[in-house]
C-alpha positions as CSV (number, residue, x, y, z in Angstrom):
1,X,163.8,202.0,157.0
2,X,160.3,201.2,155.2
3,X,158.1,199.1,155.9
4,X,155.3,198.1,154.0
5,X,152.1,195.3,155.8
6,X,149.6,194.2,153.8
7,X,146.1,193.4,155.9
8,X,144.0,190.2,154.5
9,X,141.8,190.0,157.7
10,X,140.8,191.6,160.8
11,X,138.9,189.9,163.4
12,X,137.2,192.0,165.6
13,X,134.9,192.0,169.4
14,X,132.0,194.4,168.1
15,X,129.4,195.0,170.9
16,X,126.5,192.6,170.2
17,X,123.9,195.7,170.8
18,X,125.7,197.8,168.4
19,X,125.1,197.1,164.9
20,X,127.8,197.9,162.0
21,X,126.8,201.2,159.5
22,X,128.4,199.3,156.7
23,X,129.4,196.1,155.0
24,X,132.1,195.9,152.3
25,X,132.3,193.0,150.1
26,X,136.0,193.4,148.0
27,X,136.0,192.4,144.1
28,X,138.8,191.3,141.7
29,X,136.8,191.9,138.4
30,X,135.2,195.4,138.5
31,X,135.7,197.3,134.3
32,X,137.2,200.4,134.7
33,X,136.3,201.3,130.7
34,X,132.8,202.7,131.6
35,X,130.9,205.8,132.4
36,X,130.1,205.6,135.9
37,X,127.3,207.8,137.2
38,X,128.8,208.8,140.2
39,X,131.2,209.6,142.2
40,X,133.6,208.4,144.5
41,X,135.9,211.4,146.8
42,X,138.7,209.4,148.0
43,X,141.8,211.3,150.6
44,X,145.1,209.0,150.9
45,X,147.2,210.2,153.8
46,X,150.4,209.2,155.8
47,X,151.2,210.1,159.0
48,X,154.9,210.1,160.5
49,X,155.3,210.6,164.4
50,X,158.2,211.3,166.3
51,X,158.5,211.7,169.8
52,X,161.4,213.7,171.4
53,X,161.6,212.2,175.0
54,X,163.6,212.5,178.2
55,X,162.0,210.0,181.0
56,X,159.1,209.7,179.7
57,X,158.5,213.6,179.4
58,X,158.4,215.2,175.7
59,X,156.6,216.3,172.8
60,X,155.1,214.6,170.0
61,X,155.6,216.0,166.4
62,X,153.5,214.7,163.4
63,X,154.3,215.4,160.0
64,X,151.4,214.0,156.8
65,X,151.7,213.7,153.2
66,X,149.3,212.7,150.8
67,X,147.2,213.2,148.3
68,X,142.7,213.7,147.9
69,X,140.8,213.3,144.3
70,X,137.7,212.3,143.0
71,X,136.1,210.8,139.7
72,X,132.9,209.0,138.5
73,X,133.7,205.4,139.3
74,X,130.4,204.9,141.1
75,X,127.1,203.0,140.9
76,X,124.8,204.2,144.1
77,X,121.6,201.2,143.7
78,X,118.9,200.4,145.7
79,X,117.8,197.0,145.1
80,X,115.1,195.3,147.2
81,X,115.0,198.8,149.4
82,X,118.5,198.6,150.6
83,X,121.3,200.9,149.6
84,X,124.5,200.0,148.2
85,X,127.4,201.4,146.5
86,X,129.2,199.7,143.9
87,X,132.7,201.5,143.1
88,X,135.7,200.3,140.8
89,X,139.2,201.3,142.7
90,X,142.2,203.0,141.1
91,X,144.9,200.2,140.3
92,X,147.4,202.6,141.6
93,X,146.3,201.9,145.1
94,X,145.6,198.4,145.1
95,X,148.6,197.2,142.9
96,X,148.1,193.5,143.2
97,X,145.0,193.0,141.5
98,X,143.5,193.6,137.6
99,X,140.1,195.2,138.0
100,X,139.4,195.9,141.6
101,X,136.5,197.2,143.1
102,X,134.2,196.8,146.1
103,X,130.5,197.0,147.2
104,X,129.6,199.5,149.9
105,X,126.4,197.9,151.7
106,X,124.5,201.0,154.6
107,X,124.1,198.3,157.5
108,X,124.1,194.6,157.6
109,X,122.2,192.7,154.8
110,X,122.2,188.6,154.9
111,X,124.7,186.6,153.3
112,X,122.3,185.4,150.7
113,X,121.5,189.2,149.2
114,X,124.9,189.7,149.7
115,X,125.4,186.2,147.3
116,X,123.1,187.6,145.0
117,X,124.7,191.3,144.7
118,X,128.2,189.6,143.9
119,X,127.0,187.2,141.6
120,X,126.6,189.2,138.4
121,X,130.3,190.2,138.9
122,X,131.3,186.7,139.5
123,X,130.3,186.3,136.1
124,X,132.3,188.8,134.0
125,X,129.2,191.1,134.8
126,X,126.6,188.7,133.2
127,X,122.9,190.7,133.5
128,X,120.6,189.6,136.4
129,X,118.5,186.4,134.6
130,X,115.1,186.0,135.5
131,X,115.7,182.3,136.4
């Protein structure tokens, strides 16, 4: 038997004095025709447990598959002194959508950088204006 979730949210209780070591905003319209500067190491992996158990006393066996790679379908920026990483995704891995991609932010920037980061990409990739 297979079966195969797909995860559009997580809601999460983070500890208010702890603060998050990155941000990831997900995009639908990233090009994959261009020569990306860097690049991006990715590792996809599947795990399958079993258990052998007699009342509650056993072993666990664990058995992986997968697959690690890399290529240049990166874009490390530093725009108003924070870091970011903007990276186009293999299609093969995210099957329901065209172009995707994400941004990587280090930490927690406001939602209005945040606007302004995505907005270029919103816009078929349109340059930053100076208006």
């Amino acid at each position: 038997m297979i079966e195969e979730t797909r995860v559009h949210r997580i809601d999460a209780i983070i500890d208010a004095n702890t603060k998050p070591a990155y941000t990831i905003d997900w995009l639908d319209n990233v090009p994959d025709l261009f020569h990306w500067p860097d690049t991006i190491r990715r590792k996809v992996s599947t795990a399958r447990p079993r258990r052998i158990v007699e009342n509650d006393d056993g072993i666990t066996l664990t058995s992986s598959e997968g697959n690690e790679g890399f290529g240049r379908r990166a874009a490390k920026l530093l725009v108003a002194g924070k870091k970011a990483f903007f990276c186009a995704l293999d299609r093969k891995e995210v099957s329901d959508h065209q172009r995707p991609g994400c941004i990587v932010y280090l930490g927690t920037p406001d939602q209005q950088f945040r606007k302004r980061m995505r907005m270029p990409f919103r816009s078929r990739l349109a340059p930053f204006s100076s208006t």
